[in-house]
C-alpha positions in Angstrom: 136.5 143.9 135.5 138.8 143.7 132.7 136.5 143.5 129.8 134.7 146.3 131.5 137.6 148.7 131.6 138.3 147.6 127.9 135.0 148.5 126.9 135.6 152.0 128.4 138.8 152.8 127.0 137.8 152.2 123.4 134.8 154.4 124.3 137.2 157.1 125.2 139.5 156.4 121.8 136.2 156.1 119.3 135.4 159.5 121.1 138.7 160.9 120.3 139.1 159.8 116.8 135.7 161.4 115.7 136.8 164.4 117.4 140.2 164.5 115.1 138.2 163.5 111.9 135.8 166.4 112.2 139.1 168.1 112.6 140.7 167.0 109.6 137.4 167.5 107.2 137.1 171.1 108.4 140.8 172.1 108.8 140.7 173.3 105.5 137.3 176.1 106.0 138.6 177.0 108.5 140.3 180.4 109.7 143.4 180.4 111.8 141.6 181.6 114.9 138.9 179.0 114.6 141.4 176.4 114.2 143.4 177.5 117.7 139.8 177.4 118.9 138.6 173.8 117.8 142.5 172.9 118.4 141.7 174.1 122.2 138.0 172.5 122.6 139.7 169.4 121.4 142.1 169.6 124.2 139.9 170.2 126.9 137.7 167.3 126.0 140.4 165.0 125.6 141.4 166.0 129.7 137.7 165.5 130.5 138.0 161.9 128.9 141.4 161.2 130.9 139.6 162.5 133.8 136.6 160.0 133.8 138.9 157.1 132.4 141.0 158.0 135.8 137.8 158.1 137.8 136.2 154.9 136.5 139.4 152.5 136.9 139.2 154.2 140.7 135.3 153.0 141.0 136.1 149.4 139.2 139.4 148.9 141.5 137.4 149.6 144.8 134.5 147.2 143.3 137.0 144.5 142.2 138.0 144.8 146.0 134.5 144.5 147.3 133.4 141.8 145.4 137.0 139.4 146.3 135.8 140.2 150.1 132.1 139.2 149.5 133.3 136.1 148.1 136.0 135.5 151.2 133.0 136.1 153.9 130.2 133.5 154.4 126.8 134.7 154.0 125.2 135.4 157.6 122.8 132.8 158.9 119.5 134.3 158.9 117.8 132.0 160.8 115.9 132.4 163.8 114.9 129.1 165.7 112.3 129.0 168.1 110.7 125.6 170.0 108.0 125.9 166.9 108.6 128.4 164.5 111.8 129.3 162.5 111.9 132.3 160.8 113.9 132.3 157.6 115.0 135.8 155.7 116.3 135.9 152.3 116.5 138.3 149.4 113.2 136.4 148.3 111.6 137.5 151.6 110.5 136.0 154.9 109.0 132.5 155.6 107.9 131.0 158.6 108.6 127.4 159.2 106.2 125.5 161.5 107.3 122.3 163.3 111.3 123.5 163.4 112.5 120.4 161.2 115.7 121.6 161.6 116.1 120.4 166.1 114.1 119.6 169.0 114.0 123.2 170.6 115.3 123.5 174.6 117.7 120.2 175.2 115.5 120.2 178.8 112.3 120.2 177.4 112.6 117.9 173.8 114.8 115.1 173.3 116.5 113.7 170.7 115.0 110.2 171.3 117.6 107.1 170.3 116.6 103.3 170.4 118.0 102.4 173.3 118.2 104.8 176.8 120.2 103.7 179.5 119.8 104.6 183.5 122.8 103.8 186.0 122.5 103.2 189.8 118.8 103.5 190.5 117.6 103.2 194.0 114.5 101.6 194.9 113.9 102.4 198.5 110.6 101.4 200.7 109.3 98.4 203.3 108.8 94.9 202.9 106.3 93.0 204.7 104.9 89.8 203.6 101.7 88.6 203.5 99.9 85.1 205.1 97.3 83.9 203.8 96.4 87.1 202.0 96.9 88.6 205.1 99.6 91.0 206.5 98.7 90.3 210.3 99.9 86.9 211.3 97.5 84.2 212.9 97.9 83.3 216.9 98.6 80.4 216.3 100.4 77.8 213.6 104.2 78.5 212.2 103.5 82.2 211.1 102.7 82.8 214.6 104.7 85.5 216.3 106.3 86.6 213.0 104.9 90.3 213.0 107.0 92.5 211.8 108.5 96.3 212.9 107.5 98.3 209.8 109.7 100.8 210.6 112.3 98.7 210.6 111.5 96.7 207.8 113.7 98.1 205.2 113.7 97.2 201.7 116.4 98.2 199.4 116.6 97.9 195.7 120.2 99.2 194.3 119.6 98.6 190.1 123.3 99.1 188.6 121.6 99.5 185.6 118.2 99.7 183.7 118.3 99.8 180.0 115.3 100.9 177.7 114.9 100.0 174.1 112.2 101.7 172.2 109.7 99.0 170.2 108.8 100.7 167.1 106.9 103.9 168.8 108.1 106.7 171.4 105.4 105.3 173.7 106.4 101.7 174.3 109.8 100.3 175.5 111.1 97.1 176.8 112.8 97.8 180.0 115.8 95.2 181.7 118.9 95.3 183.8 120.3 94.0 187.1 119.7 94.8 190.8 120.9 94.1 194.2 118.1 93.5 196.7 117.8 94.0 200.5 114.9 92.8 202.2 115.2 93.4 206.4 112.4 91.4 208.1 112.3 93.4 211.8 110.2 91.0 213.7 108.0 92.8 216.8 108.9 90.3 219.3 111.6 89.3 221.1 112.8 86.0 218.9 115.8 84.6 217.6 116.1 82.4 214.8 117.4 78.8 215.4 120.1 77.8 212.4 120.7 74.8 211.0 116.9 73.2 211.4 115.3 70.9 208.9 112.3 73.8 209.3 112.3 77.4 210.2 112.4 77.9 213.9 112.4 80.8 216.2 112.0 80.8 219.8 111.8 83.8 222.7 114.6 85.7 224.1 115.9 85.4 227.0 117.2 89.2 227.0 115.1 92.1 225.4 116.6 92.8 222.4 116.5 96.0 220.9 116.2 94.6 217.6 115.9 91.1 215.5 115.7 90.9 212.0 115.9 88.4 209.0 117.9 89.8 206.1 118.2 88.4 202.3 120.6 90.0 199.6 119.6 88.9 196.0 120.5 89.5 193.0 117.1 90.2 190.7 117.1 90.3 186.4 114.0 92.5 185.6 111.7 92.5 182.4 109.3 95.1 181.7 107.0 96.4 179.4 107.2 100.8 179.8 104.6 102.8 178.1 104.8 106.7 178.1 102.8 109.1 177.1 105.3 111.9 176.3 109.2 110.8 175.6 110.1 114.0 174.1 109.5 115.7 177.1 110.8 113.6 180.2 110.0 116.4 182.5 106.1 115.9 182.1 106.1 112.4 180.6 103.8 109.9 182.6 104.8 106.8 182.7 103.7 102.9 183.8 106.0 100.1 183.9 104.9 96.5 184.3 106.7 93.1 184.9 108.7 90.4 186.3 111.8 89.8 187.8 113.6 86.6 188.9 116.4 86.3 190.7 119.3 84.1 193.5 119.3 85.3 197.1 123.0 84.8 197.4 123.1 85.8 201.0 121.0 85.1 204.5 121.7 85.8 208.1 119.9 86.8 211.4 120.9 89.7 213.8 120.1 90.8 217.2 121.1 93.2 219.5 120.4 93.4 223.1 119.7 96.3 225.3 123.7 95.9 226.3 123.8 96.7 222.7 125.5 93.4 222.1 125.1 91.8 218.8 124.1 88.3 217.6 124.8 87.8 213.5 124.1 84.1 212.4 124.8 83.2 208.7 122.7 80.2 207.8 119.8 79.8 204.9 116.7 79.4 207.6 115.0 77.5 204.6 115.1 80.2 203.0 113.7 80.2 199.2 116.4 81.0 197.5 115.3 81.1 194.1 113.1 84.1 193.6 110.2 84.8 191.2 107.3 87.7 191.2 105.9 90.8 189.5 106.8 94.5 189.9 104.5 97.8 188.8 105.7 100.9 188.3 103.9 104.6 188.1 106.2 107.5 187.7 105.8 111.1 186.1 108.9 113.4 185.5 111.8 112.1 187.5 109.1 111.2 190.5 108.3 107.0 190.5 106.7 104.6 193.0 107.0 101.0 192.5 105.5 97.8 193.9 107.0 94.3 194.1 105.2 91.3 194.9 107.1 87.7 195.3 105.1 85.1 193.3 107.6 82.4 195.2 107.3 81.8 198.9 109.9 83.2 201.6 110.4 80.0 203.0 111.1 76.6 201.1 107.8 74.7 200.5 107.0 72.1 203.5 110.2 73.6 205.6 108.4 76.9 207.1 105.1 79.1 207.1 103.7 80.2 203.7 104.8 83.8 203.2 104.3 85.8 200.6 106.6 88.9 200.3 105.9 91.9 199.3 107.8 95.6 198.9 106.5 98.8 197.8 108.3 102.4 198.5 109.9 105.0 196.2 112.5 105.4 193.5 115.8 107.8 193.7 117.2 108.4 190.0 120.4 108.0 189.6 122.4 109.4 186.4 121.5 108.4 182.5 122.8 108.3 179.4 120.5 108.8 176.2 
């Protein structure tokens, strides 16, 4: 600004001198009256040049401020994003971006996928029968006789503190693990109690109906799975299978009955029960919507000290909370 204002004062002075040299080469031809008249247009063009001097240092002050704001302001983001066009504006013109490099779009619909994805307090909930010989009716006669269960009542529960995910080189195929606490409930149909502290499983009748008589197992389970998903950028329409093992300790056992007096029975003994536990789960889920199936490779009851049972659990899965 200040070379600029320099440049148009010595303008104004060059102007000015010429002005008084043509004066002083023609003072001398001229009359009196022409002098006072060339004396006076002199005048008036020296208050024209003040005038625009004035004028101009106005115009370069109020640029000067202009131009100190421009710099003080950042320039305004021009950017429009969209799920998979960005629109960018610029003083070289308008250019549409496809594929929106710069974020996934909607947080609900596109994820920022990470390595590892982490689910807390999952709920498997469904029955648990067992089978007999490939069988889920039990024979008439021999050791599984009289062992038909309630389904209603046979409850299986599956509370998973935590299942963690970690990705294996592609958005499609994970390695899932965690740990669980399981509840299997074994409602028998009859009216039996169990007999503890036998070398072999052993159940006889009541002499009361009972309202109910069940065999239940808590156990902690360590799964191992293999999770393959067709979309993992969008969880809300990904479809997923998920297919493994678990093994695990059943930590706790005990019987209970209840009698139409509603009087209970609880017994706290192992019934020769297996209590190492080995088998193979499935999984088949889309969205936030997941069945799963579990099948015990190892027998319910130690080998040689009961019937050979074969469990198995199937139901639902209630999500809990995750962090990704």
């Amino acid at each position: 600004m200040k070379t600029i204002r320099f440049i148009l004062m010595m303008a104004v002075l060059c102007i000015s001198q010429n002005a008084m040299s043509q004066e002083t080469k023609t003072g001398s031809e001229m009359t009196e009256e022409q002098r006072e008249a060339l004396e006076a247009r002199l005048n008036s063009v020296r208050a024209e040049m003040q005038g625009i001097r004035t004028t101009l240092d106005e115009q370069l002050d109020s640029l000067a401020d202009l131009m100190k704001d421009l710099k003080m302001k950042p320039a305004p983001d021009t950017t429009r994003k969209n799920d998979r066009v960005s629109v960018s504006i610029s003083d070289q013109g308008m250019q549409l971006n496809f594929g929106n490099e710069s974020g996934k779009g909607d947080k609900q619909k596109k994820e920022e996928l990470k390595n590892f994805q982490t689910e807390w307090l999952l709920l498997d909930l469904g029955i648990n029968p067992y089978l007999h010989e490939n069988s889920f009716n039990m024979p008439d006669s021999g050791g599984a006789a009289g062992l038909d269960l309630n389904y209603s009542r046979s409850v299986h529960v599956g509370l998973h503190l935590f299942q963690q995910a970690m990705r294996l080189g592609t958005d499609k195929l994970w390695l899932r693990y965690g740990l669980s606490v399981d509840y299997r409930n074994y409602s028998f149909q009859d009216d039996i109690v169990l007999i503890p502290d036998s070398s072999r499983f052993a159940f006889m009748g009541s002499e009361v109906p009972l309202k109910k008589s069940k065999l239940t197992t808590q156990s902690f389970l360590v799964p191992l799975m293999l999770q393959f998903e067709n979309n993992a950028e969008e969880r809300g329409k990904s479809f997923r299978l998920i297919v493994g093992g678990y093994g695990g300790y059943t930590f706790r056992i005990y019987s209970k009955s209840v009698n139409e007096d509603n009087h209970k029975t609880k017994l706290v003994d192992n019934f020769n029960v297996q209590q190492i536990r080995y088998g193979v789960t499935a999984r088949l889920g889309l969205s936030k919507f997941t069945l799963y199936a579990n099948y015990d490779m190892s027998p319910l009851f130690e080998e040689g000290r009961g019937p050979e049972l074969y469990p198995v659990t199937a139901g639902i899965v209630l999500h809990g909370f995750s962090f990704n």
